[in-house]
C-alpha positions in Angstrom: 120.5 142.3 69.1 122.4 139.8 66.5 122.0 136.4 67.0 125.0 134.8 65.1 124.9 130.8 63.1 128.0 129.1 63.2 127.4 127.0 60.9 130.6 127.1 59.3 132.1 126.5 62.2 130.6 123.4 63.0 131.2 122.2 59.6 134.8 122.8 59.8 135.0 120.8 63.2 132.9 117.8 61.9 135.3 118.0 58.4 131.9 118.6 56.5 131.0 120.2 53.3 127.8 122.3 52.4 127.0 119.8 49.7 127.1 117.0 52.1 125.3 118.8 54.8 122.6 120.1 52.7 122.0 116.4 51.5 122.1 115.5 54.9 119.4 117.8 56.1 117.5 117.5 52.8 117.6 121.6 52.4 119.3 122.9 49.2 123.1 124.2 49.5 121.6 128.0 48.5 119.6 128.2 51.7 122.3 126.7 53.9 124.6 129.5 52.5 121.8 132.3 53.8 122.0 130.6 57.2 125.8 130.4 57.0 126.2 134.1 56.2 123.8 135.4 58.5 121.1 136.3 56.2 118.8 134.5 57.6 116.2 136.1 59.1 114.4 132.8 60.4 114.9 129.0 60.9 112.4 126.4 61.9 113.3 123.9 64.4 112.7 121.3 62.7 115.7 122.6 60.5 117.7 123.4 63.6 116.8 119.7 64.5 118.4 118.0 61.2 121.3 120.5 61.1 122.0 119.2 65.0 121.5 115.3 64.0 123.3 116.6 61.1 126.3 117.8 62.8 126.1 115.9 66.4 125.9 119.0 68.3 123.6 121.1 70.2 121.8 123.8 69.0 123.6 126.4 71.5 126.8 124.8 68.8 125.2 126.9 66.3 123.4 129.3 67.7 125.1 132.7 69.8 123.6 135.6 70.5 125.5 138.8 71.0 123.9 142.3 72.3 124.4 145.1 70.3 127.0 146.7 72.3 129.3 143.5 71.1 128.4 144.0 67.6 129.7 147.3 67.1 133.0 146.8 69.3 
């Protein structure tokens, strides 16, 4: 199971930097990078809530979840 954060993708549609997102969402640029790179192995909603004000998107924007049989093909 591999649940994937497009983050970066989002940021690239809304023309958005990590600086300005992490000031946004009041979380610091290093732990929007773990998210971003799919380190993370948790994330509260309330952070899923300001990164989706944030961004003006839907958390399904961000979040995708892929079954193991996609990840290794």
């Amino acid at each position: 199971m591999a649940i994937i954060i497009n983050i970066d993708v989002m940021l690239a549609k809304r023309k958005m930097s990590v600086t300005e997102l992490s000031e946004r969402v009041g979380i610091t640029m290093a732990n929007i990078s773990i998210l971003k790179n799919g380190k993370a192995k948790a994330i509260r909603l309330s952070t899923l809530d300001s990164i989706c004000k944030a961004l003006d998107c839907q958390p399904g924007d961000i979040l995708e979840y892929r079954s193991d049989e996609d990840s290794q093909v």
